[in-house]
C-alpha positions, 0 to 999 in steps of 0.5 A: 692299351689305349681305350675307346675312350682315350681315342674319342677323348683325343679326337675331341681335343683336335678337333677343339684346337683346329677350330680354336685357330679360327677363333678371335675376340671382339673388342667393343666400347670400354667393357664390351667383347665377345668372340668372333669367327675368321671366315676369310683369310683376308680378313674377314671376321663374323660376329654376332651384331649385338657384340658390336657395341660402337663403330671402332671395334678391334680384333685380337687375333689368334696369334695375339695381334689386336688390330682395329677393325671396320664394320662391312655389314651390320643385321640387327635383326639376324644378329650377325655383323661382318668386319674386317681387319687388316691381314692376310693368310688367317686361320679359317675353319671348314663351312659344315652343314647346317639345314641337315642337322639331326637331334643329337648330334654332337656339337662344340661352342667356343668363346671367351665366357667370363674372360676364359680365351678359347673355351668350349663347351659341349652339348647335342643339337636339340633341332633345327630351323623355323618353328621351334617352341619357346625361341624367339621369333618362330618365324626364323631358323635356328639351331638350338643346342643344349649346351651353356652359353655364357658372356664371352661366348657370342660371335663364336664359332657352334662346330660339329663332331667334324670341327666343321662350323655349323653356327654361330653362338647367339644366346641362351633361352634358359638354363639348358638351351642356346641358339645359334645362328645357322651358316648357311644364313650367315652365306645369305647375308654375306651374299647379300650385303657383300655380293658374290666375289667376298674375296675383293668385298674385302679387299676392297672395303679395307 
């Protein structure tokens, strides 16, 4: 008989492995990487600005191509870039909802953390938005999680109980503490430095 356990263990895992379609590693200089997220299926990857180490970083896709990949849009400050690759009909993920966020809920990060591909690891949401204590930059809006983030895991995909993503890995502020970058900031800067229309943004920019 199967247990309560069993079944949310293996939930767990399908929502792990869906959102794991969506993932990508970014390749950057001679040592750097870190992970990225498929958010159009025509190509368009976001990662973490501080991933992007050099203006010739390359994609390696779920299926294994590696392909080489333009920078569209760069945000220091906000720590999210976008690139582009050459391809169609990718994997994406499911856009979640990241300013109704509540302290506990259930969340998944995934990356390459010491060179492991498609890791995750879990932990609950601590909060959400500006102010929080101890972040940088009060001024701005986070998600902070309690959960460990490690090399490998920035420009990954931050999911919910759902698989749906709801962030994007960022860095840690202590030993128990990682932030993300919240998605519905990431549709802002997309907005703003890509226009309304994503969909020729990149087919255009190719």
């Amino acid at each position: 008989m199967t247990t309560l356990l069993e079944e949310l263990n293996q939930e767990m895992g399908d929502v792990v492995e869906n959102a794991r379609r969506s993932l990508v590693h970014v390749l950057s200089g001679r040592r750097g990487s870190g992970a990225g997220t498929i958010w159009h299926r025509d190509g368009l990857i976001i990662t973490n600005a501080h991933v992007v180490r050099d203006q010739s970083p390359r994609v390696s896709l779920p299926n294994g191509d590696t392909l080489p990949a333009k920078i569209l849009a760069h945000d220091a400050k906000l720590d999210v870039a976008a690139l582009s690759v050459d391809a169609t009909d990718l994997p994406t993920v499911e856009l979640g909802d990241s300013q109704n966020l509540q302290p506990g809920q259930w969340v998944t990060a995934l990356g390459h953390p010491w060179g492991v591909s498609g890791a995750a690891t879990g932990g609950v949401v601590i909060g959400s938005g500006a102010g929080l204590p101890d972040v940088p930059e009060q001024d701005r809006e986070w998600i902070a999680v309690s959960l460990h983030l490690r090399p490998g895991h920035s420009g990954g995909p931050l999911v919910d109980a759902q698989g749906r993503l709801i962030g994007i890995n960022t860095m840690m502020i202590g030993l128990e503490v990682g932030l993300a970058v919240p998605v519905h900031l990431v549709k802002e800067f997309l907005r703003r430095e890509l226009g309304s229309n994503l969909q020729q943004s990149v087919t255009t920019l190719l």
